[in-house]
N, C-alpha and C positions, 0 to 999 in steps of 0.2 A: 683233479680237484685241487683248487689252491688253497695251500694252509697257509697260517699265519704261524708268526715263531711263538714257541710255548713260553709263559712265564713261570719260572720257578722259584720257590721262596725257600732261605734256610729257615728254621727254626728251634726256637731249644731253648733252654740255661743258658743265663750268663758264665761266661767263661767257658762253655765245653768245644768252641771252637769254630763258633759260621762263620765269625768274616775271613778266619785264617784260613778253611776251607774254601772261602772264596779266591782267597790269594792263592792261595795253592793251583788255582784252578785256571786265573788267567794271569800265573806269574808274576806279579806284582805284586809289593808291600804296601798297604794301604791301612790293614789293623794301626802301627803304631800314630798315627795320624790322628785317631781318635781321641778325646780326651778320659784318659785314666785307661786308654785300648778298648775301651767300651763302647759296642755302638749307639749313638743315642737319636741316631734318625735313620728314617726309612732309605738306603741306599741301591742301587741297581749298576749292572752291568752288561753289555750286551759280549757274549763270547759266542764267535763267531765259526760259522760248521769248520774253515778248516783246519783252527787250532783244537777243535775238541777231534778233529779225523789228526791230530799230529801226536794230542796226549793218548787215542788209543789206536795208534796204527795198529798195534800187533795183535789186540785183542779184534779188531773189526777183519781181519786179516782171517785169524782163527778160527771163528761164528760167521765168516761171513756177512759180513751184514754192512748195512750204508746207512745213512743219517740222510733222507731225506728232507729236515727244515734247512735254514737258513743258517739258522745258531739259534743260542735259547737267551731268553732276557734274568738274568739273577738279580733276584733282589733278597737284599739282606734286611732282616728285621733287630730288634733290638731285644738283648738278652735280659734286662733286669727287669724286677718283678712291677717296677714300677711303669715300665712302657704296655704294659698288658692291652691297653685301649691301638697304643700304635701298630701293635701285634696282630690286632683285629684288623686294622685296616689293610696291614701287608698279607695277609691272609686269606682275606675276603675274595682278593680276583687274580690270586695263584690257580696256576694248571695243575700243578703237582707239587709237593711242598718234601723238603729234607729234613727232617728231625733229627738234628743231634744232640747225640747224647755221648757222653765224655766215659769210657768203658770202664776208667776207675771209678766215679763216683755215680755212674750209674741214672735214673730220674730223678731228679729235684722238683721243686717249686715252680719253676717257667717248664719245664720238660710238661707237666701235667699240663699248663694251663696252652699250649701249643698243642696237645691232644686234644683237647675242651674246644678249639678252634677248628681242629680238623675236622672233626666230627659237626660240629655248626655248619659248616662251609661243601660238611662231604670232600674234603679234597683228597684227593688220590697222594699216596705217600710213601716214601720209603723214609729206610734209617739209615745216617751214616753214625757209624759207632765208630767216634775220636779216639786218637791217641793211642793206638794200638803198642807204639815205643814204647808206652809207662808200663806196660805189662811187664812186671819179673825177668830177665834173660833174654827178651826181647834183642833176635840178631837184626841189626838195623841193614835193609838193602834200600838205599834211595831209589826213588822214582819207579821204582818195580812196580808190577799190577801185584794185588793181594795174592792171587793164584801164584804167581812166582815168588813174592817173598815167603809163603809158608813150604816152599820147599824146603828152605834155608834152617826153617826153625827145628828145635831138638821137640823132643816130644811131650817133655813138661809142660812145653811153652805151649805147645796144641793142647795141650787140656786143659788149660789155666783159659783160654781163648774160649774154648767150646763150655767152658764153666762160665764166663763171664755173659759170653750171648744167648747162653738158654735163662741165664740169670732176668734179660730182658727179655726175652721169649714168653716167662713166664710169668713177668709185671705186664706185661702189653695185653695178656687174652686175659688181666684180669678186669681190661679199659674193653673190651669185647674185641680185640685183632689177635687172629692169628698170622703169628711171624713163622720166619725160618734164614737163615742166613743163604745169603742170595745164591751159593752154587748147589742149593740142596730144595733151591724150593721147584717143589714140581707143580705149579700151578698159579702164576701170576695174577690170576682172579681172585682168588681167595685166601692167598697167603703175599704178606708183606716182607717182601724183599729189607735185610737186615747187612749192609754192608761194611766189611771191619778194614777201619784206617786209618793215616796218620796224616793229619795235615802239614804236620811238623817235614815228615822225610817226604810226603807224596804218594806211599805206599798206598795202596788200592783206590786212588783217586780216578785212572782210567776207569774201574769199571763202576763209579759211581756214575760218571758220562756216558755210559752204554749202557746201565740200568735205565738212566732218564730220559735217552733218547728211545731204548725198545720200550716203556710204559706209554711216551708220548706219541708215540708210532702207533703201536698196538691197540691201544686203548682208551686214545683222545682226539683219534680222526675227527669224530661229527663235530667236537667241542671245538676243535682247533680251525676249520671251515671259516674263509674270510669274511665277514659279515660287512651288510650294506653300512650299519650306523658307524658314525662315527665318534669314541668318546675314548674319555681318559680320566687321570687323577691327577692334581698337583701336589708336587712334595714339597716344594720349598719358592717363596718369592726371594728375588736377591734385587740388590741394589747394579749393574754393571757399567763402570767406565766407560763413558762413550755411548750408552744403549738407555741407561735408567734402570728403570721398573724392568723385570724378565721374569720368566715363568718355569720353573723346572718342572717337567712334567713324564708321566711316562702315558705312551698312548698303545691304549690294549685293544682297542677294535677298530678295525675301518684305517683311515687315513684321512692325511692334512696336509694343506698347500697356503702356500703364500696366496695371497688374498680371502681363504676363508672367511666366513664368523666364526667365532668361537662366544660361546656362552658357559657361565661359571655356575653354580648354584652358590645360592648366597640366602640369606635372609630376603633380601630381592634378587634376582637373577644377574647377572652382571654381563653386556655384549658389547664384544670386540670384535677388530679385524687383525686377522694374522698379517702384522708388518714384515717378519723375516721368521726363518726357522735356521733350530742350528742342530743339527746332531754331535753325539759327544762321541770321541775316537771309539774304536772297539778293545774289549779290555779293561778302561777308563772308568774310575769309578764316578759317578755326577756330582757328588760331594766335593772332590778335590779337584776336579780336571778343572785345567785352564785355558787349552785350547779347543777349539771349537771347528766344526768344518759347516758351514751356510752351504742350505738346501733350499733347494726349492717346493720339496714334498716330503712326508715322510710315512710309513708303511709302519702298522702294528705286528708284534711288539716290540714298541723302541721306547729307549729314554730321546726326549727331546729338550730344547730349550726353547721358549717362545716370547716373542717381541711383540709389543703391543701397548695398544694405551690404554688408563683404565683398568691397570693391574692393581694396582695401590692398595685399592679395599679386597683382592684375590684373597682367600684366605687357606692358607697351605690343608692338604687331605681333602677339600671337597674337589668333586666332579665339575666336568664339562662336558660338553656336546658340541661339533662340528659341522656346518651345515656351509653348502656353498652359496644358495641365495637368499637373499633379505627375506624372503616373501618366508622359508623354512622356518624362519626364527622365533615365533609363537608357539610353534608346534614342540619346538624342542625345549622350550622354556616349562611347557607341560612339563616334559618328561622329564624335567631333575626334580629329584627330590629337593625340596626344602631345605637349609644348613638346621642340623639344631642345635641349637643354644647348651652350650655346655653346662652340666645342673651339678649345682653343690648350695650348700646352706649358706646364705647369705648374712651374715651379724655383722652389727655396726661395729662392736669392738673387734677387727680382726686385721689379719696382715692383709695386704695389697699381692697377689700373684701377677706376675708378667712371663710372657715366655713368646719367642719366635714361631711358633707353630700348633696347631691342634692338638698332636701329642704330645709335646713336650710341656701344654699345658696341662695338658688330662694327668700326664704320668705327675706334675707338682701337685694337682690338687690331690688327687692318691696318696701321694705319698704325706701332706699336708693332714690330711683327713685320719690317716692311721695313726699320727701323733698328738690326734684330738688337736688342732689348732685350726682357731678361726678362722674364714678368709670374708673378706670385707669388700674386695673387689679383683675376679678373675679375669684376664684380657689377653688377646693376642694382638702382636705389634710392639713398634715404639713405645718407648714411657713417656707419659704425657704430661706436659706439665699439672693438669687440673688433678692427676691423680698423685703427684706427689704433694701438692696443699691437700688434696684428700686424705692422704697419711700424715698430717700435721692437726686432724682431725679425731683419731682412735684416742681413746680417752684411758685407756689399760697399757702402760707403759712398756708392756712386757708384747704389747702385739704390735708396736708402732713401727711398722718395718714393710720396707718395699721388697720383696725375694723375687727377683730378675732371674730366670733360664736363658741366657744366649741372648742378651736382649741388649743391644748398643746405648749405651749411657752418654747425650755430650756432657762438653766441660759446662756448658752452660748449663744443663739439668742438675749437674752435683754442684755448682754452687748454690743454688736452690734451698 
């Protein structure tokens, strides 16, 4: 039976530690890269089976056991309360999802609403419970599996531990899960593996990679099963030197070749042909990487980048579908769903919202909406000229104001 590699999502509070747990996991510093270290878009990584058989030689060694996918695709979501819509999206078409939670402070605000998601979606889950270092006397053994560095600890330190994760043991089955911390649960069907670690020193990071690989093994064969269609999500349009218009995407079922169609969901449906594909190194987060390696195919699930004309109007978060002949491409036009129209109350007196993407609009108008302030006109993309004489328009001096998310300003717009 051919699987497809599993997609994993982190989730949780801001600040309790996903992307560092990402880092941690394929080596590389990518958190400070962010702006404020926060992640504020949907990112992915592909890590690859035989660095996750190098972080847990000795544990696959002990259990015996193989990793039969390819490697698994990480995608990171975004911790603050105000990405909650983008959370939904990176949520939606996870295999398995990691919920972190920060073992000093416990569940917050995003920890709930990432339950509230799991539950929506059904997705199968564990915990990584951050920060084990901050714990009191905490003896620090880098790189160790958890199993090895509590040999190390004094016995304090073990009950301050086994007090902190029943602490979560016992908020969790009040959301209806029953947990157990991973080397005590006797039954992976009905009890939710609870793994304690550090992202900081690396400590029990192998067996978070051998939790995910025996869940996805065990108990997502039929789900993971290569399927005929072919489709995806896009995270982000970018402008590239030399290329134009490009498509950052990540493709979760089926597969895609140079000369494809590809059609977008849009308000009208959008179709292309695949001029080039590029995949992003392994490791490499899609955000920052700059080199690129050109395919000619490429196999779900992968982050990709995609070349094409008639990307312009793409609009970041909606779907696509892949089809190799002309004749296919009514049939799949069916099958996307509709874009819909992003909804908030429209007043004449109010600010102007811009932002580069779906969520980074949704998470402004949220955030806009909770401080009782107007919006007069919400948009994805460029700032347009007609919409800054549209803000020479609000008649309440106190709302006359354009608030751009990541949104490129020329010199010629600000002389305006």
């Amino acid at each position: 039976m051919e699987l497809r590699n599993p997609i994993v999502t982190l989730m949780g509070h801001v600040d309790h530690g996903k992307s560092s747990i990402l880092d941690a996991i394929r080596g590389k510093e990518y958190t400070k890269l962010e702006v404020g270290e926060i992640t504020q878009h949907i990112s992915c990584t592909f890590v690859p089976k035989k660095h996750i058989e190098r972080l847990c030689e000795n544990l696959l060694k002990k259990f015996k056991f193989q990793i039969i996918f390819n490697g698994f695709l990480f995608v990171d979501t975004p911790g603050h309360a105000a990405f909650v819509h983008l959370r939904k999206r990176g949520g939606s078409f996870a295999d398995i999802a990691i919920l972190v939670i920060d073992i000093i402070e416990g569940i917050k605000e995003q920890t709930i609403e990432s339950i509230n998601i799991i539950k929506i979606y059904k997705i199968p889950f564990l915990i990584a419970l951050n920060k084990i270092d901050k714990l009191p006397d905490w003896k620090i053994t880098k790189n160790l599996s958890f199993l090895e560095a509590i040999k190390e600890q004094k016995e304090k330190v073990l009950y301050e531990l086994d007090k902190k994760v029943y602490e979560i043991v016992a908020k969790m089955y009040e959301f209806g899960f029953n947990c157990e911390r991973f080397d005590r649960v006797t039954d992976f069907k009905t009890q939710i593996p609870i793994v304690p670690l550090s992202a900081k020193t690396k400590e029990g990071i192998a067996e978070l990679l051998l939790i995910i690989a025996g869940i996805s093994q065990i108990f997502l064969k039929d789900k993971l099963k290569v399927e005929e269609k072919n489709y995806g999500s896009v995270l982000e349009i970018k402008d590239v030197k030399g290329l134009g218009k490009v498509a950052d995407c990540i493709l979760y079922s089926g597969k895609i070749k140079r000369g494809d169609y590809i059609i977008f969901a849009g308000k009208e449906p959008i179709v292309t042909k695949v001029k080039a594909i590029f995949l992003f190194p392994e490791l490499s987060d899609i955000r920052f990487e700059k080199q690129f390696l050109s395919a000619d195919y490429a196999f779900a699930c992968n982050s990709i980048r995609i070349w094409a004309d008639n990307l312009e109007n793409v609009i970041p978060g909606s779907e696509f579908i892949v089809v190799e002949k002309e004749e296919e491409i009514e049939n799949a036009k069916k099958e996307l769903k509709t874009f819909e129209t992003i909804e908030f109350k429209k007043e004449i007196d109010g600010v102007i919202a811009k932002a580069e993407s779906i969520g980074s609009l949704e998470a402004l108008i949220r955030m806009l909406e909770q401080k009782n302030i107007p919006i007069r006109i919400a948009s994805i993309g460029k700032l347009k000229k007609e919409e800054i004489l549209d803000a020479e328009l609000i008649k309440n001096e106190k709302y006359k104001a354009i608030l751009a998310f990541n949104v490129k300003i020329s010199e010629e717009e600000k002389q305006i």
